[in-house]
Every structure is written in structure tokens, then in C-alpha cells.
C-alpha positions as a Markdown table, in Angstrom:
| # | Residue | x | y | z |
|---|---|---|---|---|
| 1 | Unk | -18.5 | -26.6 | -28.6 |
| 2 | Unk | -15.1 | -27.7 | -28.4 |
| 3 | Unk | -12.2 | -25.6 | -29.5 |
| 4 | Unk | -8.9 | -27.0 | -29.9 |
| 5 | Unk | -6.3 | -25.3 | -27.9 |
| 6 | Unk | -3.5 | -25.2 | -30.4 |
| 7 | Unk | -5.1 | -23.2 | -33.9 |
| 8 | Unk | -3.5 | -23.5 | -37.3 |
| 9 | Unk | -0.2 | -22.0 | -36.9 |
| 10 | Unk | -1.3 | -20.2 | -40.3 |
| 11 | Unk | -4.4 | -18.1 | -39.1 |
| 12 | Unk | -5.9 | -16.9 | -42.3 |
| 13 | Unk | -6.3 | -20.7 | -43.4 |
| 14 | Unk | -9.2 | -21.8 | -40.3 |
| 15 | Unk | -9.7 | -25.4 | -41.0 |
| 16 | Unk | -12.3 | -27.4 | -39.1 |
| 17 | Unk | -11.6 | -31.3 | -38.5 |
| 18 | Unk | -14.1 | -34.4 | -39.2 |
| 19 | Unk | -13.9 | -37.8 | -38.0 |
| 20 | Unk | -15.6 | -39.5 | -40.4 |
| 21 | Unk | -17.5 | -41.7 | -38.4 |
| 22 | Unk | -20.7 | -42.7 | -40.1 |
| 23 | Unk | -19.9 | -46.2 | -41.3 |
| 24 | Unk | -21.2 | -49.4 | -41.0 |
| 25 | Unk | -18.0 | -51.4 | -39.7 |
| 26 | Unk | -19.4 | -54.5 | -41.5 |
| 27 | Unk | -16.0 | -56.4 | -41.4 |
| 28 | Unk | -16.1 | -56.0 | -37.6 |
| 29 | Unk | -19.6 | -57.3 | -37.3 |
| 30 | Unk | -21.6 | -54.2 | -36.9 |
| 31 | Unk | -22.0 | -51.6 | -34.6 |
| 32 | Unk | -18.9 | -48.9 | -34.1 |
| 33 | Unk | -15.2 | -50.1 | -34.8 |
| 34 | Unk | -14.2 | -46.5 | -33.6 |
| 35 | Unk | -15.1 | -47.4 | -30.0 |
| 36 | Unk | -12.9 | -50.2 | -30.0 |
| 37 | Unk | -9.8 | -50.4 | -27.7 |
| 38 | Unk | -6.1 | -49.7 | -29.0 |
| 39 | Unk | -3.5 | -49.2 | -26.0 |
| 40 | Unk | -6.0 | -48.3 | -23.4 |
| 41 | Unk | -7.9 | -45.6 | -25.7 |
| 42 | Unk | -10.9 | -46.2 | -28.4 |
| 43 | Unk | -9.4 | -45.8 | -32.1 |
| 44 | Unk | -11.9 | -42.7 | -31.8 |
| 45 | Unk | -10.1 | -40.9 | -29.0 |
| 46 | Unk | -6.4 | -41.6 | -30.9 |
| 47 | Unk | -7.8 | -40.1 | -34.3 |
| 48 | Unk | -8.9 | -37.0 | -32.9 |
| 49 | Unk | -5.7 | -37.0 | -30.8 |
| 50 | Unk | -3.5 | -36.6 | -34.1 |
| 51 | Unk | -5.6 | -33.9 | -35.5 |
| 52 | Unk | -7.0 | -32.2 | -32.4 |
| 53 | Unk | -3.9 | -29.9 | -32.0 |
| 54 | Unk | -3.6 | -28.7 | -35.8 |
| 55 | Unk | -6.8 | -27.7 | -36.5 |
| 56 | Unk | -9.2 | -24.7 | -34.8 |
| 57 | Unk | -11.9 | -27.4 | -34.3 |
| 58 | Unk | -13.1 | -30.6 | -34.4 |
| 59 | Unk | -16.0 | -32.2 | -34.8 |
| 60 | Unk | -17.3 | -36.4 | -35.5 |
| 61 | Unk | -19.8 | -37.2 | -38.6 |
| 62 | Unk | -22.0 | -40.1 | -37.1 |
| 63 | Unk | -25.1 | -41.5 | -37.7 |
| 64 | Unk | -27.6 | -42.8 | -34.9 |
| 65 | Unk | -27.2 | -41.7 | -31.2 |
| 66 | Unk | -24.8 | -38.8 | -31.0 |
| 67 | Unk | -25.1 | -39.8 | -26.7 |
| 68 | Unk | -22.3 | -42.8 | -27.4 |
| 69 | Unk | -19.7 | -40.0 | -28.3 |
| 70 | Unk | -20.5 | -37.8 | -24.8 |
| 71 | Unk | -17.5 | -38.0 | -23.2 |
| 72 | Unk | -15.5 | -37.0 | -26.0 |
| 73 | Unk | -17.2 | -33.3 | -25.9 |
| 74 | Unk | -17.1 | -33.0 | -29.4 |
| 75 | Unk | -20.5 | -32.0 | -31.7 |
| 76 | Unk | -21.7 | -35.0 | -33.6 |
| 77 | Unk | -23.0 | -34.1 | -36.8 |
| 78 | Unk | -25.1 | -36.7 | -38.8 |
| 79 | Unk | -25.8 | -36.9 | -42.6 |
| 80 | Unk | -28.7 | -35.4 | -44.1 |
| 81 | Unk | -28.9 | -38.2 | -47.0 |
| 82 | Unk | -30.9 | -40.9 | -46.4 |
| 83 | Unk | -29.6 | -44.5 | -47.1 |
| 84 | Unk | -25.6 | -43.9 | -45.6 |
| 85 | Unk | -24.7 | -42.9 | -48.8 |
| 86 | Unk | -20.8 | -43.4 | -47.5 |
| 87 | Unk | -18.1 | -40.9 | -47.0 |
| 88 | Unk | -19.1 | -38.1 | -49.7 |
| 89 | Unk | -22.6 | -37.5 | -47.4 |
| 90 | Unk | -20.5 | -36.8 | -43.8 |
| 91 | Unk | -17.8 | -35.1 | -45.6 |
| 92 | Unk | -20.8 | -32.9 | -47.0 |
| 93 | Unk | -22.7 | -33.1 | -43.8 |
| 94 | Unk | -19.5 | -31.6 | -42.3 |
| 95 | Unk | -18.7 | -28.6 | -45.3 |
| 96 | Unk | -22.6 | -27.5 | -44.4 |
| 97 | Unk | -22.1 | -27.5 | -40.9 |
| 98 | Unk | -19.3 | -25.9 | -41.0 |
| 99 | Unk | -20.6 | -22.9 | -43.6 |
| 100 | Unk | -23.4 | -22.3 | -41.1 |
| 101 | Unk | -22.0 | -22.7 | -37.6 |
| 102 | Unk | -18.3 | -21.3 | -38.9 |
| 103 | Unk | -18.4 | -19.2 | -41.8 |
| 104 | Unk | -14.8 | -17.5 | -41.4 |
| 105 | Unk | -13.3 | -21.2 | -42.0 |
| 106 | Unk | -12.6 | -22.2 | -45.7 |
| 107 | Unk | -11.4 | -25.2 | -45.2 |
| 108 | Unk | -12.0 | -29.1 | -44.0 |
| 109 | Unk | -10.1 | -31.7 | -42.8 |
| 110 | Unk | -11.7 | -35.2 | -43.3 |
| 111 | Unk | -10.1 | -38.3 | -41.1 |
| 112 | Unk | -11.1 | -41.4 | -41.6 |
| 113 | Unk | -12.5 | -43.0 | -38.1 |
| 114 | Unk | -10.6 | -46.2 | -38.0 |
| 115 | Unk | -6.9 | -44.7 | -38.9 |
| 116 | Unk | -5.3 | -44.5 | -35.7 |
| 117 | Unk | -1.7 | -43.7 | -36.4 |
| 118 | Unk | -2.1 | -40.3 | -38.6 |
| 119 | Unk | 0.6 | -38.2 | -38.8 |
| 120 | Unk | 1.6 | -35.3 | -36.7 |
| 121 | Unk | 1.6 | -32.7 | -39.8 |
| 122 | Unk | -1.4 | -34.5 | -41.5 |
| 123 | Unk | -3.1 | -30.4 | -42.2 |
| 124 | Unk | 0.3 | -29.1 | -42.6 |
| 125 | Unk | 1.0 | -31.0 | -45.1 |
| 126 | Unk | -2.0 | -31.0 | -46.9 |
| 127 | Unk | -1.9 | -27.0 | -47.1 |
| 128 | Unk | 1.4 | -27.5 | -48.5 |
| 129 | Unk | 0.7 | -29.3 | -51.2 |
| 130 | Unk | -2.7 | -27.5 | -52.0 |
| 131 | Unk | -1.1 | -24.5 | -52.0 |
| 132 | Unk | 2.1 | -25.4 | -53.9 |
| 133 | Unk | 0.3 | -27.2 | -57.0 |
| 134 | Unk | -2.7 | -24.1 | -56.9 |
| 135 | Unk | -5.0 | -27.1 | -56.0 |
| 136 | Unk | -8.7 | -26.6 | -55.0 |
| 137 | Unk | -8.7 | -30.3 | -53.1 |
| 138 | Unk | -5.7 | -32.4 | -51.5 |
| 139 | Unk | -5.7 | -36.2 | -50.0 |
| 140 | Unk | -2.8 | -37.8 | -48.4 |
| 141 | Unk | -0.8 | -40.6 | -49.5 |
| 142 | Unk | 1.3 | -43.5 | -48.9 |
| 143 | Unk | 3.2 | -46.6 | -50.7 |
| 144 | Unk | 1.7 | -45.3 | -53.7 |
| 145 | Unk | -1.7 | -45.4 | -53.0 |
| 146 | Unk | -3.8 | -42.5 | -52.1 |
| 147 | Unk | -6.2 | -42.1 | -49.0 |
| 148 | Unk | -9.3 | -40.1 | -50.7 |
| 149 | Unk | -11.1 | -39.7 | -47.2 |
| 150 | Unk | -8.5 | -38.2 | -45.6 |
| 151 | Unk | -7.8 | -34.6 | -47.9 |
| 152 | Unk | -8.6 | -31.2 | -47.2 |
| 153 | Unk | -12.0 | -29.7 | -49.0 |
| 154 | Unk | -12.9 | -26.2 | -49.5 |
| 155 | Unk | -16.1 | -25.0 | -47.8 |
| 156 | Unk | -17.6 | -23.3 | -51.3 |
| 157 | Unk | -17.9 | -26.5 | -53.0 |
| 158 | Unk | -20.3 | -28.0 | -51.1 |
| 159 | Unk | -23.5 | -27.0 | -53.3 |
| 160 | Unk | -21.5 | -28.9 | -55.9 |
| 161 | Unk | -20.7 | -32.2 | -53.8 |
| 162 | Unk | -24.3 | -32.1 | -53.0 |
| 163 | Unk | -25.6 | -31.9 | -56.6 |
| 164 | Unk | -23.0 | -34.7 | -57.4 |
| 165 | Unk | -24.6 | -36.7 | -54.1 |
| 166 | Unk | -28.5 | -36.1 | -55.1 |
| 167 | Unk | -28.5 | -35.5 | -59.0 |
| 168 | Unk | -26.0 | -37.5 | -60.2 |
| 169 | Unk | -26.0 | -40.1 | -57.4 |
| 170 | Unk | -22.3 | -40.2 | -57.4 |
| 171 | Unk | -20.4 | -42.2 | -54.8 |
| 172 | Unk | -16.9 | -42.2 | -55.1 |
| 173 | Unk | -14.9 | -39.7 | -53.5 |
| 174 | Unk | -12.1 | -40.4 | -56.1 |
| 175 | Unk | -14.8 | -39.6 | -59.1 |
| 176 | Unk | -15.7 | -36.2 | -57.4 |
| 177 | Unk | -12.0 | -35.5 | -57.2 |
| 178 | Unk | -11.5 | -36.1 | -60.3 |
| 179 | Unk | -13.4 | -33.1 | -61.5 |
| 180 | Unk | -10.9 | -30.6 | -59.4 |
| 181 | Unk | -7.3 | -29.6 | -59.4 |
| 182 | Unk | -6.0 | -32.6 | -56.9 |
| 183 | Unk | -2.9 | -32.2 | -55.0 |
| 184 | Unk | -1.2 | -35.0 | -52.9 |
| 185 | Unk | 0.8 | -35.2 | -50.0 |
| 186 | Unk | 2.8 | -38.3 | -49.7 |
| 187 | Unk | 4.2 | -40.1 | -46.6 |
| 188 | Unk | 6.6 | -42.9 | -46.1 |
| 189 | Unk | 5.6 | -46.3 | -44.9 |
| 190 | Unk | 8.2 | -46.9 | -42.8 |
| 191 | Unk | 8.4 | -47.5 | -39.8 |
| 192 | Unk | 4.8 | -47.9 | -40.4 |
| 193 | Unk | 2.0 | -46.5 | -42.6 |
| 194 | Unk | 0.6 | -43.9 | -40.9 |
| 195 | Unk | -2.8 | -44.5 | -42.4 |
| 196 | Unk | -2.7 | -48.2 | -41.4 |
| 197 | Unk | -6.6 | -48.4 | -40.8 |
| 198 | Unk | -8.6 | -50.9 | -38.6 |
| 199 | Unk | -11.1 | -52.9 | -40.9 |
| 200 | Unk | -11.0 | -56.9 | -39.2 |
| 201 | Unk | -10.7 | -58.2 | -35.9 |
| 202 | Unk | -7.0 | -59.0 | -37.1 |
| 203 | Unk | -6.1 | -55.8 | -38.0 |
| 204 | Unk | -6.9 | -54.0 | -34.5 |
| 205 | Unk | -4.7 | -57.4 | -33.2 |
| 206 | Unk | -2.0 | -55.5 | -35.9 |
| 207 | Unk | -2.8 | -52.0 | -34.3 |
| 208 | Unk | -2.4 | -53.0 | -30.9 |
| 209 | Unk | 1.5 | -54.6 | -31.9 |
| 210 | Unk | 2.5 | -51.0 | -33.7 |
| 211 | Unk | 1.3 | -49.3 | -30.7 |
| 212 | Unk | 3.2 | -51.0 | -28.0 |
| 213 | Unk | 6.2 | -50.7 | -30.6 |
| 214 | Unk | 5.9 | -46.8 | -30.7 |
């Protein structure tokens, strides 16, 4: 177990963090675009980075060999659906985990694996926002357009995402939304989108230039 050593400056809201890690990287030929390199450090080591210090915890949602994320020290949880049913399954696989390995948090913070520049008060934010619009969900934003996998979900909805998952064989993290109060936190893209994410081989060419440039 790996605790973070800076908590949620707000202690009754414990919040676990997920790397969403569980897809297929298609566009970058297979295999895990996480573990590729962006100034000297996989994309996997930067995203944790940027949420590592707000939340209590964090942990990595991945499928296959949980041994290729050793070194990070982090507990891999897989999904428990077959068929990589996308981002709904490790977000749920990560609200179960969570309810039975740390029942005093109520909340999750989702992060996509292949967004390496997230911002600094990502969670902060995100409670903001949930809290200020009396929302039961929140997702970040930017240049208008919002980032469903990376939002904040409440650990007592989980028997509802997994119906939604199962029985209705619902996909679409924005049509499961959809069915709560939403709030959403928006960020500027300048100097850069902080939720630039790493999809092509020309994109983690892009990353590497907005690192050096930071």
C-alpha cells in the first residue's frame, strides 16, 4: 500500500486516485502508451506525479500483468468485466476497490493514463465545483470541451454504474453522467491544455516540446 504523503488538505472529503490505465493504446500500436518516455519519465510516473500529492491514495486500473507497474509501488487493480469494456469498468473496478479496502473514503479521482500535464489543483477544483453546484459527479474541462474520464465519483454509486455496465450494457461515461447532477471545472488552455493527452506517435513528439518548454 502506498499512501501519499500530502492528504486532502480537506480531511472529511478522503478521496482515492485512479490511473486509468486499462486501455488498448491502439493508435500507438499496442501494448502500454503509459510506459512511454516524456522528459526522462514514463507518462505513467508524470500522471501520478500531479495527483499523488492531493489525494490520500493512489492506485493504477490495468489489465494483464500488474508486475510491469512494480517499481511504481502502487496496487494495480484490474476490471472485473470481461471484454475491456473501456473506462466505465476501471473507474468501477476502482469505486469497488475502494468501498472494500477503504470504506471511510467517499470519493474517487479518475485520471486518464496518457494526460501528462494535469493540473496542480485537479481534486481541488473538482470539490469546488461539486460542492458549489450540490453535484453528485464532476469532470474537468477545457477549451470548451469536457474530459469525462477525469471527474470525481462518489463511492455509493457504484452498484448503479455496475447495473448500467452489466444490464444495460452502457458505455459512455458521458451517458452515465447524464443521469446525475454534473458539475464542471474548467481550465484555460493557455499556455497549454493541461489535459493535452498522448494518443499517436506525434503527439508524445508534441508532449516532449511542451515539456522542455515548462
Amino acid at each position: 500500500m502506498a499512501i501519499c504523503e500530502d492528504a486532502v488538505r480537506n480531511a472529511n472529503l478522503p478521496t482515492l486516485g485512479v490511473v486509468l490505465a486499462g486501455g488498448l493504446a491502439r493508435r500507438m500500436g499496442g501494448g502500454d502508451k503509459a510506459m512511454h518516455i516524456i522528459g526522462g519519465r514514463t507518462i505513467l510516473e508524470h500522471v501520478v506525479a500531479r495527483i499523488a500529492h492531493a489525494c490520500d491514495e493512489v492506485i493504477i486500473n490495468a489489465n494483464g500483468d500488474p508486475a510491469r507497474f512494480a517499481a511504481l509501488g502502487l496496487t494495480v487493480v484490474a476490471d472485473d468485466l470481461p471484454g475491456f469494456p473501456g473506462p466505465l469498468a476501471g473507474i468501477l473496478a476502482a469505486l469497488d476497490w475502494c468501498a472494500q479496502n477503504r470504506p471511510a473514503f467517499d470519493w474517487v479521482l479518475s485520471a486518464a493514463t496518457d494526460c501528462p500535464f494535469l493540473p496542480d489543483d485537479l481534486l481541488a477544483r473538482l470539490h469546488a465545483a461539486r460542492a458549489a453546484d450540490n453535484a453528485q459527479l464532476a469532470v474537468a474541462s477545457s477549451g470548451g470541451q469536457s474530459h469525462h474520464v477525469i471527474g470525481l465519483w462518489r463511492v455509493d454509486l457504484r452498484d448503479e454504474l455496475r447495473h448500467a455496465l452489466v444490464a444495460e450494457n452502457l458505455r459512455r461515461i458521458e451517458s452515465w453522467t447524464a443521469r446525475y447532477r454534473l458539475a464542471t471545472a474548467c481550465w484555460p488552455t493557455t499556455p497549454h491544455d493541461p489535459f493535452f493527452n498522448v494518443n499517436t506517435a506525434d503527439d508524445l513528439s508534441h508532449a516532449e516540446r511542451l515539456y522542455s518548454a515548462l
